[in-house]
N, C-alpha and C positions, 0 to 999 in steps of 0.2 A: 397785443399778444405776441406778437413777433418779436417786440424788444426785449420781451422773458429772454427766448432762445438763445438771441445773440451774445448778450453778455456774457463779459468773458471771465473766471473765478484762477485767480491768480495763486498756486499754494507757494509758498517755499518764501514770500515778499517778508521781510523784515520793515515793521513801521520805524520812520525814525522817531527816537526821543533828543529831547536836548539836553545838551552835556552838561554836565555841573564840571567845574573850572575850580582845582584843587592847589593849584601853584600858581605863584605871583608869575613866572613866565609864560602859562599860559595866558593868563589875563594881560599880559603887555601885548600877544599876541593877536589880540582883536583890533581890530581897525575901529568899533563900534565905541563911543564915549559911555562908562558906566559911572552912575552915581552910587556913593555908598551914604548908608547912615549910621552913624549913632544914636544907641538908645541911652538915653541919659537918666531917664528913671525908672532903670534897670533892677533894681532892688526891692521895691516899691516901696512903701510907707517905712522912713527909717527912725521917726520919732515913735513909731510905736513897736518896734523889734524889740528891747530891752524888756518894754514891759512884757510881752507875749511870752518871750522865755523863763520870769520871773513866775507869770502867770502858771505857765505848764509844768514848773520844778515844784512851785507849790501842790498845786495837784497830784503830781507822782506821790510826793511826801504823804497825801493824805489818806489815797488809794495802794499805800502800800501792802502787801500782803507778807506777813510775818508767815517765817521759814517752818515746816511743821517742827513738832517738836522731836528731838533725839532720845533715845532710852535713856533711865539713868544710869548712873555708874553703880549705884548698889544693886539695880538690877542683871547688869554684866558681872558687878562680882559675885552675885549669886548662881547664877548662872554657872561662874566659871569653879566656885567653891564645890560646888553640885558634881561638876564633871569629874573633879579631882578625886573627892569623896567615893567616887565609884567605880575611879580609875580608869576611864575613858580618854581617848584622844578625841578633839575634834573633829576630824575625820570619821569615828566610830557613832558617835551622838549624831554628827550632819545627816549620816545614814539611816538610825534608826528615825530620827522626824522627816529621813525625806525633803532633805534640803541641800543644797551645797556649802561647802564647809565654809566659804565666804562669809555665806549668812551667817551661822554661827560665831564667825570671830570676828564679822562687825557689832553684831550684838553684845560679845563680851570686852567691846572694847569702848563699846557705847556710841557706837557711829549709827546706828540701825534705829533706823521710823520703825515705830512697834505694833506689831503686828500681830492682833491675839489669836491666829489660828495656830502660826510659831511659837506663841509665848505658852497656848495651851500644853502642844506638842510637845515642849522642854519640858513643862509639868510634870506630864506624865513621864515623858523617859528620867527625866533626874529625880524627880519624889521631891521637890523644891516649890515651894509660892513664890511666885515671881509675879503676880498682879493684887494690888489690892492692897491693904493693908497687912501688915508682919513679912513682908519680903524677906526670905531666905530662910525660910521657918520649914520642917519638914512635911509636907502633905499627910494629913492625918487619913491612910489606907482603910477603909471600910470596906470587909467583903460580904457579898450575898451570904446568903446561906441555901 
């Protein structure tokens, strides 16, 4: 129980580590004989890399994923015939659907993944079909009564 006490708790010691040796002058600098080696089948198996690459190109090819598809162009110039007809700038229609005028003039330029909450939207504000069958055809207005 006495040998608990006496021990003595050193703060502030720094353990040493060993130096890793980053320059050919330091390594000239040891008096100690180092052996080095080469690894020679560094690559590993090189009769089968070719095929492996062949192997995996063919697979992207098979698992490829086709681009969504883009609006079409009669749909953007419907779109864009719609706006004219009512004499709207893009900026004025982007507004009324609530979109940025972007959207709109990727749409009528046929860059735009189609989107039927926007395609709805242009419906209604231009009075134009723009989904379905008869594209650019006037929306036939039905009111209550």
């Amino acid at each position: 129980m006495s040998e608990e006490w006496e021990s003595k708790t050193v703060i502030g010691f720094k353990r040493q580590t060993a130096k890793v040796t980053k320059k050919d002058s330091e390594l000239n600098a040891v008096s100690a004989v180092v052996a080095t080696d080469k690894k020679i089948s560094a690559g590993g198996n090189k009769a089968n890399q070719g095929t492996d690459h062949q192997r995996i190109a063919k697979l992207d090819r098979e698992n490829e994923v086709a681009p969504p598809p883009k609006i079409s162009p009669t749909v953007g110039r419907a779109i864009q015939d719609g706006r004219m007809a009512l004499k709207l700038s893009q900026k004025e229609v982007a507004q009324k659907i609530n979109e940025k005028p972007s959207v709109l003039q990727d749409y009528e330029s046929g860059k735009a993944i189609p989107n039927p909450q926007v395609l709805g939207k242009l419906e209604r504000v231009l009075g134009v079909k723009l989904r379905g069958s008869d594209i650019g055809k006037k929306l036939e207005t039905t009111k209550k009564p």
